[in-house]
Wavefront OBJ file of the C-alpha trace (Angstrom):
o trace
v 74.791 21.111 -147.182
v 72.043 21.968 -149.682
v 71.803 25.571 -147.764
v 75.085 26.210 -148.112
v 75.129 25.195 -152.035
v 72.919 27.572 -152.004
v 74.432 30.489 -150.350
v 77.331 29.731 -152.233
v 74.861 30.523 -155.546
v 74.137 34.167 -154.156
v 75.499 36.698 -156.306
v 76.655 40.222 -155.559
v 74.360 41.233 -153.063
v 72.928 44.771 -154.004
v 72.437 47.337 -151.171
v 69.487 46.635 -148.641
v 65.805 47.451 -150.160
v 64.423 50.371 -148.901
v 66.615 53.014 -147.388
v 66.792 52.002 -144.021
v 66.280 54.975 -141.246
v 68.552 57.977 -141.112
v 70.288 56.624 -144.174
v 70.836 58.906 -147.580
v 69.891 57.454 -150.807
v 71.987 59.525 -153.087
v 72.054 59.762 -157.052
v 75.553 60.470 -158.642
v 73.761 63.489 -160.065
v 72.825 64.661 -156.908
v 76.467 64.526 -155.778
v 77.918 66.184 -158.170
v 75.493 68.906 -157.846
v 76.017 69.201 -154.186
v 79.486 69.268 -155.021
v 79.404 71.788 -157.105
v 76.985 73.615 -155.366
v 78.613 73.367 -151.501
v 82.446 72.435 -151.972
v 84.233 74.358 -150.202
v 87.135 74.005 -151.778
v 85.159 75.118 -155.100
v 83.544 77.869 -153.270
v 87.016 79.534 -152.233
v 88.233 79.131 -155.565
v 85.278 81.411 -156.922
v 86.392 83.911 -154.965
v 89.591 84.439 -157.820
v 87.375 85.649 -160.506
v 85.246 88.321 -158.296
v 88.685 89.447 -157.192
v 90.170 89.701 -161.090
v 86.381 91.616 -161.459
v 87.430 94.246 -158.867
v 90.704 93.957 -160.196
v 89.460 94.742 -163.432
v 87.033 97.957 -161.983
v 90.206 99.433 -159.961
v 92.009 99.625 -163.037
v 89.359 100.984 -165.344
v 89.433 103.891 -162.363
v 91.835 105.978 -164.639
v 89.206 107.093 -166.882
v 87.427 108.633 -164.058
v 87.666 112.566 -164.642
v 89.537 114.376 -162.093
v 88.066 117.610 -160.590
v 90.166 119.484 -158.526
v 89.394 123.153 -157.036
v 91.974 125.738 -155.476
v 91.200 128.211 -153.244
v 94.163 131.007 -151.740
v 93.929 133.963 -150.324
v 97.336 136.357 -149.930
v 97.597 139.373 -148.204
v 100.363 140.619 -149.107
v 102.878 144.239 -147.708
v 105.881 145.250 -149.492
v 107.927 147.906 -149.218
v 108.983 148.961 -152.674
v 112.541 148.915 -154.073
v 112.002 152.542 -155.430
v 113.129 155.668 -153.582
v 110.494 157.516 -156.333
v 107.504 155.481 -154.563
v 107.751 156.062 -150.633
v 104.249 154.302 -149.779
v 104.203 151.186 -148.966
v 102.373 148.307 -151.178
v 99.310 146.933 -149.981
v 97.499 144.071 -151.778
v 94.648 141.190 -151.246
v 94.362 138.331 -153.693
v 91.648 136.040 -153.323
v 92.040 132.853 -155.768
v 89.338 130.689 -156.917
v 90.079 127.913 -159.965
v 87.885 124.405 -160.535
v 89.119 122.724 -163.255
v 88.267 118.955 -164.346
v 91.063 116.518 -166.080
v 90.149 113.422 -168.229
v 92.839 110.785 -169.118
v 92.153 109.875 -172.937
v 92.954 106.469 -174.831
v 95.859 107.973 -177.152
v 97.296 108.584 -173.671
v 96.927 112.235 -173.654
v 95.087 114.184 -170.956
v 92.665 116.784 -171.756
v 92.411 119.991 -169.038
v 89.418 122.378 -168.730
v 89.889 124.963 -165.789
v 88.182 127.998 -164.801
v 90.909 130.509 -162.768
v 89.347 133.155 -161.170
v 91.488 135.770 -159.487
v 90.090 138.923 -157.302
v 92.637 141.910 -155.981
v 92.530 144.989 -154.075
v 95.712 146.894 -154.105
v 97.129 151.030 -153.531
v 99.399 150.242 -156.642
v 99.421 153.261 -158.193
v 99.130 153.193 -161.837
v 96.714 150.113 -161.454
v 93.219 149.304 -161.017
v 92.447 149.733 -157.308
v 90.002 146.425 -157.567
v 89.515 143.965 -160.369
v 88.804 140.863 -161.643
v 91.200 138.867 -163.490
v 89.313 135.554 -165.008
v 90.427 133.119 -167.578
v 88.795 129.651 -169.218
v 91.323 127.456 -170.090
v 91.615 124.058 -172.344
v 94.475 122.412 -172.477
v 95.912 118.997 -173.673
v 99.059 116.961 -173.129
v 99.613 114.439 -175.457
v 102.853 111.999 -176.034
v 103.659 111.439 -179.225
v 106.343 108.733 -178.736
v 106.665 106.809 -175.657
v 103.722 105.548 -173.813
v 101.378 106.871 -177.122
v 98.694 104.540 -177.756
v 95.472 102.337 -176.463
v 98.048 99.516 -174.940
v 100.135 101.387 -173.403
v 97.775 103.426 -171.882
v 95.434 100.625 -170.819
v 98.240 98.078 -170.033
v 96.881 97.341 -166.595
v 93.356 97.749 -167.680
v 93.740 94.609 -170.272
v 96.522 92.303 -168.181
v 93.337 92.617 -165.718
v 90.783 91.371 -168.317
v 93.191 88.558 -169.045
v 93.759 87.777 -165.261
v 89.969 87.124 -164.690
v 89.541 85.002 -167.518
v 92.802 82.928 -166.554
v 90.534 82.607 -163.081
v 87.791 81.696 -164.738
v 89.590 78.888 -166.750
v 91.448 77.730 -163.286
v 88.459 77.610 -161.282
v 86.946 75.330 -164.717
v 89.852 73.385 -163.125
v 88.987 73.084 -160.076
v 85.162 71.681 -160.497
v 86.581 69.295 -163.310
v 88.968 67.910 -160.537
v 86.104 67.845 -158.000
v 83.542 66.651 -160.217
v 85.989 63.718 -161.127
v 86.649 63.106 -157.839
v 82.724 63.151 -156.402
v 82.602 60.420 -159.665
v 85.328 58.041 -158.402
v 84.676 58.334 -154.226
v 80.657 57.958 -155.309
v 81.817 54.485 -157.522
v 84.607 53.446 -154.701
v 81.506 53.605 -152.184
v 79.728 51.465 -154.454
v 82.183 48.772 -154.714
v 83.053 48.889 -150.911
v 79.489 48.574 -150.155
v 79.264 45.484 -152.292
v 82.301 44.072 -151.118
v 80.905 44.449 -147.702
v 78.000 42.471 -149.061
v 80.454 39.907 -150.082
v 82.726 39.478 -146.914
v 79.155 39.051 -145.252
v 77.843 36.628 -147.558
v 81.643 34.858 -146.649
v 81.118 34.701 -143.274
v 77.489 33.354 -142.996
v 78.968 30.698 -145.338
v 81.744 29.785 -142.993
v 79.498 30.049 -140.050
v 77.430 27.311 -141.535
v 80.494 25.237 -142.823
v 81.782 25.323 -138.838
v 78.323 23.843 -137.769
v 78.178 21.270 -140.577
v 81.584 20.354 -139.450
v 80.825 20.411 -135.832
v 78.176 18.033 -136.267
v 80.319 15.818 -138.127
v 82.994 15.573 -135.795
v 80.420 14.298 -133.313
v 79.062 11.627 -135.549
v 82.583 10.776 -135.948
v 82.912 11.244 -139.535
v 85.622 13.917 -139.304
v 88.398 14.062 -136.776
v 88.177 16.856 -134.374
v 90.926 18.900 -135.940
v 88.356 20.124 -138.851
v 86.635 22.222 -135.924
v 89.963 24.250 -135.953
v 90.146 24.933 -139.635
v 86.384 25.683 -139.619
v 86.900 28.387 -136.416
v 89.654 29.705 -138.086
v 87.709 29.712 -141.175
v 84.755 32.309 -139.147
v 87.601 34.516 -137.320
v 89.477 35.202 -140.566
v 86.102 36.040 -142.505
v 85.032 38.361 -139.023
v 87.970 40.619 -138.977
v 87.123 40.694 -143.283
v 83.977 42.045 -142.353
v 85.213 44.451 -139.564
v 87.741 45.670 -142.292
v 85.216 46.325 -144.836
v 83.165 48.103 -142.727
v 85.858 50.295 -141.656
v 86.212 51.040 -145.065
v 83.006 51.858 -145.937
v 82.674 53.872 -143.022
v 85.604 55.696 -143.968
v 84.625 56.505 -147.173
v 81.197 57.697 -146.179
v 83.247 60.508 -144.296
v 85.718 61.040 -147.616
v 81.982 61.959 -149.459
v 80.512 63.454 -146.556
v 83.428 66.298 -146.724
v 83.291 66.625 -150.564
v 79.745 67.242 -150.828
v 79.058 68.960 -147.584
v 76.588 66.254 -146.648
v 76.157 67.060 -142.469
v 76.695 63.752 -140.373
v 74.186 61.132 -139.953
v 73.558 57.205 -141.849
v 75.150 55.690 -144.261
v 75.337 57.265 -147.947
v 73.817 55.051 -150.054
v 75.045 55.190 -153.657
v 71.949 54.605 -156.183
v 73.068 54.730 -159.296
v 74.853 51.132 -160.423
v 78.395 51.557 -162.418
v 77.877 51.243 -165.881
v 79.142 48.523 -168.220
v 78.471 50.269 -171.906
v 81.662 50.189 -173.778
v 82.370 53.667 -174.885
v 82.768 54.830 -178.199
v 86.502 55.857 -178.821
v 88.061 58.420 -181.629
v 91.946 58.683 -180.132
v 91.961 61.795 -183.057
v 88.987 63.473 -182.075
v 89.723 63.513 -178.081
v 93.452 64.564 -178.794
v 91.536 67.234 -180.811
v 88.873 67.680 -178.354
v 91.467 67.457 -175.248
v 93.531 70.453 -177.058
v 90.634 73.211 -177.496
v 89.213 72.520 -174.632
v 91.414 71.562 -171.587
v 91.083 75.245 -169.310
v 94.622 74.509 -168.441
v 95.126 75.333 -171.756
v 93.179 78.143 -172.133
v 94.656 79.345 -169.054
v 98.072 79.225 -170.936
v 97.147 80.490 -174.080
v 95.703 83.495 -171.987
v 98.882 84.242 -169.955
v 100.844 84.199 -173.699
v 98.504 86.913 -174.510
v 99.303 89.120 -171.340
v 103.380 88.605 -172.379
v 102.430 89.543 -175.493
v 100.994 92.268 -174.603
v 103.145 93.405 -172.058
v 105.918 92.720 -174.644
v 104.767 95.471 -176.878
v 104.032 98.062 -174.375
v 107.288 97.262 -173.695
v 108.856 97.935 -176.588
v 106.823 101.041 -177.004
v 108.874 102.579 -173.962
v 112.047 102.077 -175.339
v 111.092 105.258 -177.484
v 112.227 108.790 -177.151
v 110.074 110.581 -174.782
v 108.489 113.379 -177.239
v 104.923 114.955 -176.064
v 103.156 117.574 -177.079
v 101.473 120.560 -175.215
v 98.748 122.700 -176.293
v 96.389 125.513 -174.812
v 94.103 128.108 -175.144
v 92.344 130.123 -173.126
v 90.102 132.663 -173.674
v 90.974 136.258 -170.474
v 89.259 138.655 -168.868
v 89.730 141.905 -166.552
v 87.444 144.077 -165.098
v 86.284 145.586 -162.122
v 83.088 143.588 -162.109
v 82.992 140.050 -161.852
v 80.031 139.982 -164.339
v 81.932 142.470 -167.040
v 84.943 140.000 -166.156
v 82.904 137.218 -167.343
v 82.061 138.854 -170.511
v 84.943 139.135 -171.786
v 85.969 135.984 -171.208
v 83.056 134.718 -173.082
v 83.452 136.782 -175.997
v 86.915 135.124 -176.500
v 88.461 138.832 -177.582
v 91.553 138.218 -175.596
v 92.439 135.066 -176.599
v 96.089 133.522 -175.113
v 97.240 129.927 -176.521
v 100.442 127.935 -177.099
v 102.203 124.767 -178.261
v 105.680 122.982 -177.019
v 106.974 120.356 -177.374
v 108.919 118.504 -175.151
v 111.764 116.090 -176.031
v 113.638 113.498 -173.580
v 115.930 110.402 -174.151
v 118.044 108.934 -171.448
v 121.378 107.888 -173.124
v 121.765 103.907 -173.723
v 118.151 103.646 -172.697
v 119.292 100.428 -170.782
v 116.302 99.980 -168.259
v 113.588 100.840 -171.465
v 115.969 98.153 -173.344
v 116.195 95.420 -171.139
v 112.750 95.672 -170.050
v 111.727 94.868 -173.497
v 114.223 91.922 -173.482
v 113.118 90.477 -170.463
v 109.200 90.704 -172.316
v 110.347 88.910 -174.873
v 112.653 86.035 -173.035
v 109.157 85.566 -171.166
v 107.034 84.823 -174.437
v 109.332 83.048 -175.714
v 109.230 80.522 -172.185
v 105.330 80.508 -171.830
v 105.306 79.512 -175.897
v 107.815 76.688 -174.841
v 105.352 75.940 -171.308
v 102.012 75.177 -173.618
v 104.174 73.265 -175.877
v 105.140 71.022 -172.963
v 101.514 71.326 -171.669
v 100.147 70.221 -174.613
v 102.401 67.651 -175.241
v 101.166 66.192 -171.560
v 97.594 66.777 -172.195
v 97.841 64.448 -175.303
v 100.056 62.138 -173.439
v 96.932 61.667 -170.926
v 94.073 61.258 -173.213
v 96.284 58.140 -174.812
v 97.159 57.140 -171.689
v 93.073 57.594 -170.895
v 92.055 55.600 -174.020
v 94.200 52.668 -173.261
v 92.328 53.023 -169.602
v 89.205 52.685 -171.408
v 90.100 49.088 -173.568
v 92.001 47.096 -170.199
v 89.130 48.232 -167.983
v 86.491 47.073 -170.033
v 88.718 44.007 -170.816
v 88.679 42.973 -167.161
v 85.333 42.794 -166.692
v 84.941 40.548 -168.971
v 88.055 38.739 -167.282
v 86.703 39.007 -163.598
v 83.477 37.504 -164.943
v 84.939 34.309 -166.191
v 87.345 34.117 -163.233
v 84.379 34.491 -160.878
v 81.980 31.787 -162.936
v 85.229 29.335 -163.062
v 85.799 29.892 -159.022
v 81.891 29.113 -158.718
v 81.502 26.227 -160.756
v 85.604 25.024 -158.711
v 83.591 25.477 -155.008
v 80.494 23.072 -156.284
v 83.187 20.497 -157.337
v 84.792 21.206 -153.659
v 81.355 20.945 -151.641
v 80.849 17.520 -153.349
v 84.563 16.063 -152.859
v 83.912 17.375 -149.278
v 80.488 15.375 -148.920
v 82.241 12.383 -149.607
v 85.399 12.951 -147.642
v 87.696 13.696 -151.018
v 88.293 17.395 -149.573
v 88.577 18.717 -146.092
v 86.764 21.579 -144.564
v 90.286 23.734 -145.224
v 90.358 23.133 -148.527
v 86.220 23.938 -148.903
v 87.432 27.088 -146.773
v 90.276 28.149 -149.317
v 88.443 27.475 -152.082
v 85.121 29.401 -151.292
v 87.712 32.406 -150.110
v 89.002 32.552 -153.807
v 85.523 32.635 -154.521
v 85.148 35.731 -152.553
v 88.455 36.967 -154.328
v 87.287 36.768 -157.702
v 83.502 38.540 -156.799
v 85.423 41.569 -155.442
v 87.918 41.478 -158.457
v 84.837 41.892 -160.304
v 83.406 44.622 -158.151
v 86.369 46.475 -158.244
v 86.788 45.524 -162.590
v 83.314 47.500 -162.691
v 84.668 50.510 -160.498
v 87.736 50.403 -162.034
v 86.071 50.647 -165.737
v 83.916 53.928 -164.454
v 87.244 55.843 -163.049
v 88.660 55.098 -166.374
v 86.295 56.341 -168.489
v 85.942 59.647 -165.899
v 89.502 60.193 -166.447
v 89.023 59.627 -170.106
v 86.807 62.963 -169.981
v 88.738 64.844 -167.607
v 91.774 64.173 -169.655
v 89.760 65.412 -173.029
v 88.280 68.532 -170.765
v 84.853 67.567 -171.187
v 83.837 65.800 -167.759
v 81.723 69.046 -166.904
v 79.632 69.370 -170.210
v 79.159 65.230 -169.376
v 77.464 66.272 -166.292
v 75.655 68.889 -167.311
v 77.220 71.579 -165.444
v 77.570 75.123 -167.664
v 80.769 77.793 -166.325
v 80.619 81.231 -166.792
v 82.085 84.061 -165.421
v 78.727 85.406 -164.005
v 79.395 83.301 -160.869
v 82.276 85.425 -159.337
v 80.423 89.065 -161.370
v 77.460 87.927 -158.954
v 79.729 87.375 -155.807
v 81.510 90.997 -156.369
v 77.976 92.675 -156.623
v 76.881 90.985 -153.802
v 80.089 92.636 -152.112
v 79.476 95.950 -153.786
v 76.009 96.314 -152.407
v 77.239 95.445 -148.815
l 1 2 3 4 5 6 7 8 9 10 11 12 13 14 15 16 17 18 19 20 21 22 23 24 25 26 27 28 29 30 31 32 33 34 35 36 37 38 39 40 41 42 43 44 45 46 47 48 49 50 51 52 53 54 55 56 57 58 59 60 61 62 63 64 65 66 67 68 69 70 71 72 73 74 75 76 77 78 79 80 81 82 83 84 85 86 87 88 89 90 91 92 93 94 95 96 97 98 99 100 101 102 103 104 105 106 107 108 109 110 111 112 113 114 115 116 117 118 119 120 121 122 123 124 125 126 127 128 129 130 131 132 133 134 135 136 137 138 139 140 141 142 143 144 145 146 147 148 149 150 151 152 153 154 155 156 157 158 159 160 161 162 163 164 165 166 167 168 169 170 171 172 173 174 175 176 177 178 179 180 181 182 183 184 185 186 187 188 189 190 191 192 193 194 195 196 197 198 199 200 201 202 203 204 205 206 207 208 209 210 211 212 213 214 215 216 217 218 219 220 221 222 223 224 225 226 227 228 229 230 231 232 233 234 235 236 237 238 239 240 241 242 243 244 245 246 247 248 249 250 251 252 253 254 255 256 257 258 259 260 261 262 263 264 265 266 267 268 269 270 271 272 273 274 275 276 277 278 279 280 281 282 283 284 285 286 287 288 289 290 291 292 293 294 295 296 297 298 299 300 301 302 303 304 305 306 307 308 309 310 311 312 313 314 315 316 317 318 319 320 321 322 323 324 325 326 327 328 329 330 331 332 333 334 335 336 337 338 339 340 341 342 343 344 345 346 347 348 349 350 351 352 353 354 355 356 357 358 359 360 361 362 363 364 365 366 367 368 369 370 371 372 373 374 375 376 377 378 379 380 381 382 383 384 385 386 387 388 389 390 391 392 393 394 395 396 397 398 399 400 401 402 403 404 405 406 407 408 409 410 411 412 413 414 415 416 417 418 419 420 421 422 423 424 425 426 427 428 429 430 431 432 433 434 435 436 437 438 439 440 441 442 443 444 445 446 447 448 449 450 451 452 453 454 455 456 457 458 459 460 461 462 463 464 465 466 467 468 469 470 471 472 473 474 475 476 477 478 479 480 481 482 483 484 485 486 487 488 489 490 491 492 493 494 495 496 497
């Protein structure tokens, strides 16, 4: 009986010194860094902002200058209208005209082309063969509709926007994985102790079924205790076949999280802790609002609405653009005389228009613009709500925070009391004041209130992880930075492929 006093005395048993072989001594720093580093969940969400990068790239593509280069030859025999001309018309044109085109901010595009024309033709009363050359720069601008940096780089900046909405929902995504890694790592903890526990439990009722067995034979208890005692040791087995179930279970929950191949047991190092946290409900609303990428995310889609909104309005303007040239000619025989001229500018050409379009009612340019506007107005009303929620949860967080720590404190007395309730128990047992079912009930409310404890300790670490998710800080907690250079590097590492 003195043995069993003293198994009773045992506390939580910690995990098994010295890793034992093939199992994996982990820190919870070390999981969230394998997280982070090998999720694959994580991984495919990185993908988002490499895409919003080539995203980004595609639509920058309209600055690219546009050369172009056309090349005709006509041959041409024509029998003339004239009954003073009899011959017929004969004439070769050979056509050769680069030019280059280059999209400007104000929306305009500016033109430089080089026309080149050669022909050979019996036209009397004309040069027989001659070159006909002309440098051109031209520019159409609108003045109006579509004038303008925005609406001329809509796509360009609703791109921009896009990737840094990925960025902020892939911030997202690690905060939920991180939290995640943080409660599975503490739930393995716990299960593993409770393991410990349900083991400790069953050694005890193994020993209370041969202390009773022995008693039975010297007579001092009636046979019927040996039932109570074996039921005792089944109940407590399948305890322990459930627990390790659970923990085995768990192991595989963490092993697909982190990307941890199979093989032993995961062995949690690092022990729950039981600081009390330090808690400003004003300064983590505050901290919750400027930092919570959901928000961010929100704020940045307002700004693409916004945007989009303008541009919008923008188009419901009369169409007016301008058109300008000038070109500076040239006409000779000789292709290098030809090019003379043409550099000496003597023969200059140019011109201005203006054109001037408006479709009456303007109801698509009108209701476009409405429908801008109805949408601001309903993401505005969305981060309300959103923020409204996000300070719902850190309060909801904080209040986490004081009952969690309050029940440890709770499941510690509860657990002393059910200690100090068993010793009375063993004695009253000893001298026949309890029977081996009541020592059996009473030592399983023992084991009740050391896994309430346990899972008061796990309980107290989830809160305070959801305390920092819930504020948006969880990753600067653990140390991990976000950028957008992740997904840049994955879409040069695609480029270069």
């Amino acid at each position: 009986m003195k043995r069993m006093v003293a198994l009773l005395m045992v506390g939580l048993w910690a995990s098994h010194a010295g890793a034992q072989e093939g199992e994996l001594r982990l820190t919870l720093k070390e999981a969230v860094r394998s997280a982070v580093e090998k999720n694959l969940d994580v991984r495919a969400e990185l993908y988002n902002p490499a895409i919003s990068e080539a995203d980004i790239r595609l639509n920058e593509g309209i600055y690219n200058p546009l050369l172009s280069l056309f090349t005709n030859f006509q041959y041409a025999v024509t029998q003339p209208a004239s009954t003073f001309f009899a011959n017929l018309s004969r004439q070769k044109t050979f056509e050769l005209n680069p030019g280059v085109s280059q999209l400007i901010p104000t929306g305009g595009t500016l033109g430089l082309t080089f026309n080149n024309t050669y022909t050979s033709t019996n036209a009397r009363f004309s040069l027989p063969n001659y070159w006909n050359s002309d440098l051109t720069l031209s520019l159409s601008q609108p003045l109006l509709k579509n004038f303008g940096r925005e609406p001329t780089e809509l796509a360009i900046m609703v791109a921009r926007n896009n990737k840094e909405g990925s960025v902020d929902q892939f911030k997202t995504r690690l905060m939920d994985t991180v939290a995640q890694v943080r409660t599975e790592y503490n739930k393995l903890y716990s299960l593993r102790e409770d393991l410990e526990v349900k083991r400790t439990s069953l050694e005890l009722a193994r020993k209370i079924l041969s202390d009773t067995q022995a008693q039975v034979k010297a007579g001092v208890l009636p046979a019927m205790e040996i039932l109570n005692a074996e039921f005792g040791v089944a109940s407590r087995e399948k305890d322990v076949l459930d627990a390790e179930k659970a923990v085995r279970d768990e192991n595989d929950v963490l092993r697909v999280l982190l990307q941890i191949p199979s093989g032993g047991d995961i062995i949690p190092v690092d022990v729950p802790t039981k600081e009390a946290v330090a808690i400003s409900e004003g300064e983590l609303v505050k901290s919750a609002l400027d930092n919570r990428p959901e928000l961010k995310a929100q704020r940045t889609t307002l700004r693409t609405n916004e945007l989009q909104a303008r541009v919008a309005r923008n188009r419901t303007l009369p169409d007016l653009s301008l058109s300008a040239s000038f070109a500076a000619t040239g006409l000779d025989q000789h292709y290098n005389r030809d090019l003379e001229k043409v550099s000496s500018a003597d023969y200059p050409v140019w011109s201005v228009g203006f054109k001037f379009a408006y479709p009456l009612g303007n109801d698509a340019a009108r209701n476009d613009y409405i429908k801008s506007r109805l949408r601001v107005d309903q993401t505005r009303t969305q981060i309300s709500s959103l923020e409204a929620n996000v300070v719902n949860e850190v309060k909801s967080a904080v209040r986490g925070i004081e009952t969690n720590f309050k029940q440890i404190d709770v499941t510690a007395r509860g657990r002393a009391f059910a200690e100090e309730r068993l010793r009375a128990f063993i004695k009253k047992n000893q001298v026949g004041l309890a029977t081996t079912k009541d020592v059996l009930d009473v030592e399983n409310d023992l084991a009740v209130a050391k896994s309430n404890q346990i899972k008061a300790l796990a309980g107290y670490n989830d809160a305070i992880t959801q305390l920092w998710r819930a504020t948006g800080e969880i990753l600067d907690r653990v140390g991990v930075q976000v950028s957008d250079q992740e997904g840049d590097a994955l879409y040069n590492r695609q480029a270069r492929d």
